[in-house]
C-alpha angles and dihedrals in degrees: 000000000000134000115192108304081336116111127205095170106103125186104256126258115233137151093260087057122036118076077064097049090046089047091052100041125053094177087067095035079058099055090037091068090045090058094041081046100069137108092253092075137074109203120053116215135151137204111243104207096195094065098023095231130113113245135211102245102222100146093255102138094039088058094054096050096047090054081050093048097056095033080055097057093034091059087040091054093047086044089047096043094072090214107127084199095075091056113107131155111272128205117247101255112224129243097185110112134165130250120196106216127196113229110263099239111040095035080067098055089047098041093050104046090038107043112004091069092057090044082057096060095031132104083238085073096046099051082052089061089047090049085050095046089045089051091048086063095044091055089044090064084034087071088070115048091095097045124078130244107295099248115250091236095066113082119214120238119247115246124180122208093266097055089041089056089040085054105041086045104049105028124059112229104243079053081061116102115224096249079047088064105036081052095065090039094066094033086055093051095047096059109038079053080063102050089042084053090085096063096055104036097051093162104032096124094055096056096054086053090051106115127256094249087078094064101126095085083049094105090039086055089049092059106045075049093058089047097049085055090050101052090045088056089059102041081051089055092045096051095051102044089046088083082071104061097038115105113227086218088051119104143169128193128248093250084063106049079053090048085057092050091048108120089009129105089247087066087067092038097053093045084045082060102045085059095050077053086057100037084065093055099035111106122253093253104059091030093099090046093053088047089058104047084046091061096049084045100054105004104048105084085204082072123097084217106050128124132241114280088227096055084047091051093055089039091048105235100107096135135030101266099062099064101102124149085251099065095034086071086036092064100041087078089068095047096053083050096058093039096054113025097042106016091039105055098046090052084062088049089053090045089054095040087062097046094234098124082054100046120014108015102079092084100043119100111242080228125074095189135246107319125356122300094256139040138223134221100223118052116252128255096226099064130106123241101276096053098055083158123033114271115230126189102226114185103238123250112275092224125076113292130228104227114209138095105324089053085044089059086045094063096045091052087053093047100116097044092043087057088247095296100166090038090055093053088053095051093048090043093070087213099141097203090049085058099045094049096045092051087041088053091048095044093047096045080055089056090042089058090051085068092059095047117112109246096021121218111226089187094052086044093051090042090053091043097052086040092055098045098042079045100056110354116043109090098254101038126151087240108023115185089200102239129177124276105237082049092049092054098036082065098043098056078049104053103090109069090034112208129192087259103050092108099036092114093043090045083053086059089046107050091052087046091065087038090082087036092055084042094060095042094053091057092048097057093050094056093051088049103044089063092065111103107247127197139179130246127190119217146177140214116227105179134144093256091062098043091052092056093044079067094043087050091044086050087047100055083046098053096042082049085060093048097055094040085048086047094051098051094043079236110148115256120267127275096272096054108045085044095046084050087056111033102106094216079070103045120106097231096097095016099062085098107058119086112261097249089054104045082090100069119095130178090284090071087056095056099052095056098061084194094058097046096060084049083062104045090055091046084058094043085052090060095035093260108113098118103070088066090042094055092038084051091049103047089047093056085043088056095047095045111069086182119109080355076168108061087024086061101043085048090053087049101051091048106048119008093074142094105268076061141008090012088042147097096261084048111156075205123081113224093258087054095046088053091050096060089043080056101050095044095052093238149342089265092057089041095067097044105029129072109244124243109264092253093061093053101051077044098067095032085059086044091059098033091048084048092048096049088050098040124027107009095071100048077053097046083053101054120113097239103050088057080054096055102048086048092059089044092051084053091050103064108081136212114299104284099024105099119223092252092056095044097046088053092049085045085060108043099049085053088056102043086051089049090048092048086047093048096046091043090052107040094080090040086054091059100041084051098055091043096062120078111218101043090036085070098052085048090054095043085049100057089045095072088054112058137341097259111037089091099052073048098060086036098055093041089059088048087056086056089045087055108042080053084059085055106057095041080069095224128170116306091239103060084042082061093038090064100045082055098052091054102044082046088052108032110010105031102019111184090221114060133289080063081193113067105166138057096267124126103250091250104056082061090051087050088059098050102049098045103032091124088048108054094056116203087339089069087117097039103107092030093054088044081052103056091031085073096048098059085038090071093052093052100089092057093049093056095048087049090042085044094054089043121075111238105248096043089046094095091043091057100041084046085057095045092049091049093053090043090053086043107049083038092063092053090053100049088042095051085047090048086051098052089043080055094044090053096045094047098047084048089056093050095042088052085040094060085037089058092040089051084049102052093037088202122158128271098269089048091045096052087052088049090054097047090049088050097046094055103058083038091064093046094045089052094050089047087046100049098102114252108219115178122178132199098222101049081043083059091042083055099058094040084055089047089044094050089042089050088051093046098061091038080060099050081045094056100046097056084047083056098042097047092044085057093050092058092051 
């Protein structure tokens, strides 16, 4: 299929082909590890395209560089130190390190009829075709960039689609004569513009139906429509001089390019294409139920995700029967059309117009990976039904991996981008029960996703939920999962209204049903890999860190070698050595403090990290300090600029040589030094309107950079957040031949596929957790330690579930409004101030409490998600501090805890109620013996006034003391009344016993 001079038709991948299309293209070697990379698979191996060889990932090379890495800053800080006594003879660290390698030949047979089939079918593969398409556009305006500007006289020649493919076809580029080119340019962007024209004129049709009678916005509508043409023309000329000003050696990633397309109509249009990618590969047998969930996703307007009915209309798909899988190919002609030769070519003019393809983009791969670089909570609204939650190609843990459930959810999460890998094992497997649970999984995690979608359907999340359950769970069901029952029925007096946790039981079943599925798969990887050939291949790193410590190593031995020969003569040490012992800026005294590997480090490090020096700055502005720096900074550029040396001088010296600094009592300069530079500047008068010698300028810039070293650099060295950052920076650095940038998007992405397994893994724990009693109390009593509202949290959330039970029990529509009343009353719109008594943004309460009759039973959706996330951060804490305390001492301890929080929390609202007593009282005397001064009566008249001033000052100090009521210590209360009325029933109760015993 050809666009333009765009090109979709790939050569095919086939086994045959393939180890020489991976030698010749590293765009597709990198998107193949990606794809061998992810969590599907067990065993993690790469594709080195230097040796042509795949290769067993176990962290090796990391770890030697890592060992060189901190050998390398612990020489630098003894060398820096200047103290001979911490030079001792060091061992030479190692950078051998050894790389398990597949055979060649049989690692590609295996690699091939294990792997390639699945990165066929994979969105790995499809974002390859996007970075190819995305690199087509970029050589296309490479072709210019030694060509001048096309003159304004020449005309360009009209082509319609069918000459641009004959050409393209049929003529080689360098064969294509320059008025050729700027032709297709034009004729690109033309049409791309035409097919763009349905997403912004969205009624365009109605308004050319609309009678003759409206005719007097006839001249308004001429001259948006003059506008419109305009602004095409220009776009038009945009997009086809741009190919003058592109570099050909410029590049920017993929993720870019998506970054770009992010709140645009082309963000729905490039993830429309992507499905039309998976339709192809999705088995007969699920396509209908992907059609279908395509057209809710892009042609109902109810959608957050639909296009634009004009854009239907031109692509054909404007109702539900024409999307057939015919005219969907047909279609994405037209999209990659609009992506690449309109979208595409404007993201290179924005690229050029910032300056980022001239400066910053060489080093940047033209990939950006499998999925984005981070990942949300919550699952996004533009993705189709099997990626629920965003897939993201995390590079695997390099240690050895527990495999069970959690892994299991990883690699579901993972599914698209894996090619279906696990879904294609169930389907082989002819295990019935695999089959149903893996298409119930992806189904569910599609209805899950309804819930997070801005302006929520009721009807579309009814309709899912009746169609999963008469589709798996119902007793005769085409694909029954055989569940229990109890469960069955359970389901089934919950299922209208449907909640996000309707399925939760049957997901449970599920989930232990693919265990033994991903069990089985997993053994069977490994036997298929474990009859691979494997060897074993030294090698060595040879980078410039370890280079650079090879000569440390060598100074260090020579220096160590002077020591001892010095030691031996009783001669006295060399220079740099005795000067190094006495130079204050090296003495322990202030640097005590400062960790050993970072005593090393002067001013001049700090001004080589541009970032850490304006860390600095700000840690000196914070004591008052900040004009050492500042003079130190502006001596240094008037030393470097040799321009108006004059008034740049007399500025300098105005500003700094006088006595409120350098000549005063906060001086960096002693009194001796202070004479020495009068001196050399022949006065204090010649001082202020003469430029200095050379020499007396290095000499103060030593002064305050000598001051600043010995002074103010190592209580910044100490701090606490400067050890943070240079841990992060050291993190931050990758194995020899993996870049920053690649590394630091790996980095990412494995933190985020860890914190999306964790939070799928919990969130059922979570609940299971609050709906049991007991633990739900230690719970409570645990999040109370941690914040004021997080109990009325775990409280109102409680409430939701109170109230969806209500629900389903379908009783009368007033006690279902009664209860909505009473929880906005108690939690959103609290009568006692804060009006406000859970986690939730203001206006998602206002929100509530406009449109309470129009939300229906979903009224508390988005509050409870809300609050949901907050206690879900502090889950992991509560399970390290469950997992140290035995269980049945767990709610003692947390009742003790709570105590002595409440406690310490009274003193401090009472001293704080003291001190707001102490100020309002010392502000009424002091108006009271203003307003006596001001009247000037006599003391009996005084003392009434005083008594008459005292009393509404009183009253206007108890009206004035702030009134806070919260729902939780209101519930602590009752609970206390209600143990207290049990208590003396009980002491009631025991006389009556006693006496009724007696008179037996």
């Amino acid at each position: 299929m050809t666009c333009g001079v765009f090109s979709t038709d790939f050569p095919q991948l086939t086994a045959d082909n393939f180890e020489s299309r991976l030698a010749s293209d590293e765009l597709l070697v990198h998107f193949f590890n990606d794809f061998l990379s992810l969590t599907a698979f067990s065993e993690d191996v790469l594709y080195n395209h230097e040796s042509g060889l795949l290769e067993v990932v176990d962290g090796a090379a990391e770890r030697v560089s890592r060992t060189i890495r901190t050998a390398l800053i612990r020489t630098k800080s003894k060398l820096l130190s200047g103290d001979q006594s911490v030079l001792t003879n060091t061992s030479p660290v190692e950078n051998r390190y050894t790389v398990r390698c597949l055979d060649r030949q049989q690692g590609m047979r295996w690699i091939t009829r294990e792997r390639l089939p699945f990165f066929l079918q994979s969105d790995c593969f499809f974002e390859y075709k996007l970075a190819k398409l995305l690199l087509q556009s970029l050589n296309l305006c490479s072709r210019f960039r030694n060509r001048s500007a096309p003159s304004a006289h020449t005309p360009a020649p009209h082509f319609n689609e069918g000459n641009i493919s004959d050409m393209s076809q049929s003529q080689a580029p360098r064969q294509t004569p320059d008025y050729l080119l700027d032709g297709i340019c034009d004729q690109m962007s033309s049409n791309a513009l035409e097919v763009m024209d349905g997403q912004s004129s969205e009624n365009q049709d109605e308004k050319n139906k609309r009678p003759d009678t409206n005719t007097e916005n006839e001249g308004e509508e001429d001259i948006e429509r003059d506008e419109k043409n305009e602004e095409r023309v220009k776009l038009q000329q945009k997009a086809s001089t741009v190919c003058w000003y592109c570099r050909s050696d410029s590049k920017a990633g993929l993720e870019e390019f998506k970054e770009f397309l992010r709140g645009t109509p082309a963000e729905n249009l490039l993830e429309f294409w992507m499905d039309i990618e998976r339709l192809k590969t999705t088995c007969r047998e699920r396509k209908n139920r992907y059609m279908v969930l395509m057209r809710s996703c892009y042609l109902h307007s109810s959608s957050p995700t639909s296009l634009n009915p004009e854009l239907l209309s031109r692509l054909g798909l404007a109702t539900s029967p024409c999307w057939t899988e015919e005219k969907l190919h047909a279609a994405q002609s037209s999209l990659t059309e609009s992506l690449f030769c309109y979208w595409a070519l404007r993201f290179w003019t924005s690229q050029h117009a910032q300056g980022v393809l001239a400066a910053n983009c060489c080093s940047l791969p033209l990939w950006g990976g499998c999925g984005s670089a981070s990942l949300p909570l919550l699952p996004p609204v533009n993705s189709s039904y099997l990626s629920p939650i965003s897939p993201q190609s995390s590079s695997r843990n390099q240690l050895q991996r527990r495999r069970g459930r959690s892994e299991m959810l990883q690699a579901l999460c993972v599914e698209l981008h894996a090619g279906l890998y696990f879904t294609r094992f169930c389907e082989q497997s002819g295990n019935q029960r695999w089959l149903n649970a893996v298409y119930f999984w992806t189904d569910l995690q599609h209805f899950h996703q309804l819930f997070y979608q801005e302006g929520m359907d009721p009807f579309t999340v009814q309709r899912d939920a009746q169609l999963l359950y008469f589709t798996y769970i119902f007793s005769l069901a085409r694909r029954s999962l055989d569940v229990q029952e109890e469960i069955r029925r359970e389901v089934h007096r919950r299922l209208q209204p449907a909640f996000e946790e309707l399925f939760d039981r049957i997901e449970e079943h599920v989930l232990n049903t693919l265990l033994e599925a991903w069990t089985q798969l997993l053994r069977r990887d490994q036997e298929s890999f474990q009859e691979v050939c494997v060897q074993e291949d030294v090698r060595c790193i040879n980078s410039e860190e370890y280079r650079e410590l090879q000569r440390l190593n060598e100074e260090s031995e020579r220096r160590m070698k002077e020591v001892e020969r010095r030691s031996s003569n009783l001669l006295p040490l060399p220079d740099t050595f005795s000067e190094d012992s006495s130079n204050p800026s090296h003495a322990l005294g202030s640097w005590a403090c400062v960790p050993q590997s970072y005593r090393g480090y002067r001013l001049s490090f700090l001004v080589d990290q541009r970032q850490e020096l304006l860390y600095f700055m700000s840690f000196l502005r914070d004591h008052r300090a900040s004009v050492h720096l500042m003079c130190w900074l502006d001596v240094e550029q008037y030393q470097r600029s040799p321009q108006n040396r004059q008034e740049r001088w007399q500025r300098l010296a105005s500003k700094y040589l006088n006595e409120e600094y350098f000549f005063g009592a906060s001086s960096p300069a002693t009194a001796e030094q202070q004479k020495q530079i009068v001196s050399l500047a022949g006065g204090l008068e010649q001082m202020q309107s003469q430029c200095l010698p050379t020499a007396a300028v290095l000499e103060i810039q030593d002064i305050v950079r000598n001051h600043i070293e010995e002074t103010w650099l190592p209580l910044f060295l100490s701090t606490p957040e400067f050890t943070k950052r240079q841990k992060d920076k050291s993190k931050l650095q990758a194995a020899d031949r993996l870049s920053q940038h690649v590394h630091r998007r790996r980095q990412t992405r494995r933190e985020a596929g860890e914190a999306q397994g964790l939070r799928m893994s919990s969130s059922k724990e979570i609940r299971q957790v609050l709906l049991n009693p007991s633990s739900c109390q230690q719970f409570l009593n645990f999040v109370s330690l941690k914040g004021d509202f997080l109990e009325n949290d775990v409280r109102f959330w409680l409430e939701v579930q109170r109230y969806k039970d209500l629900c389903h029990s379908h009783s009368d529509e007033a006690t279902v409004q009664q209860k909505i009343s009473t929880i906005i009353s108690c939690f959103i719109n609290s009568s006692m101030p804060p009006a406000l008594q859970i986690d939730i943004p203001p206006e998602q309460a206002q929100r509530i409490l406009e449109k309470r009759h129009e939300l229906g039973p979903y009224i508390f959706r988005e509050a409870q998600m809300s609050v949901f996330n907050e206690l879900m951060k502090l889950w992991p804490e509560f399970l390290e501090f469950s997992s140290s305390v035995r269980e049945e001492q767990l709610l003692s301890v947390l009742d003790q805890k709570r105590a002595s929080h409440r406690a310490r929390v009274r003193r401090q609202r009472r001293k704080e109620e003291e001190e707001d007593e102490r100020r309002r009282t010392q502000e009424l005397k002091l108006q009271e013996l203003s307003l006596l001064e001001e009247t000037g009566c006599e003391e009996q008249e005084e003392g009434g006034g005083k008594e008459s001033l005292r009393r509404p000052s009183r009253a206007l100090l108890t009206e004035t003391r702030p009134l806070l009521w919260s729902y939780s210590k209101y519930m602590a209360g009752l609970q206390k009344e209600e143990a207290l009325l049990r208590r003396q029933s009980q002491q009631e109760a025991s006389p009556s016993s006693t006496s009724s015993g007696a008179s037996d």
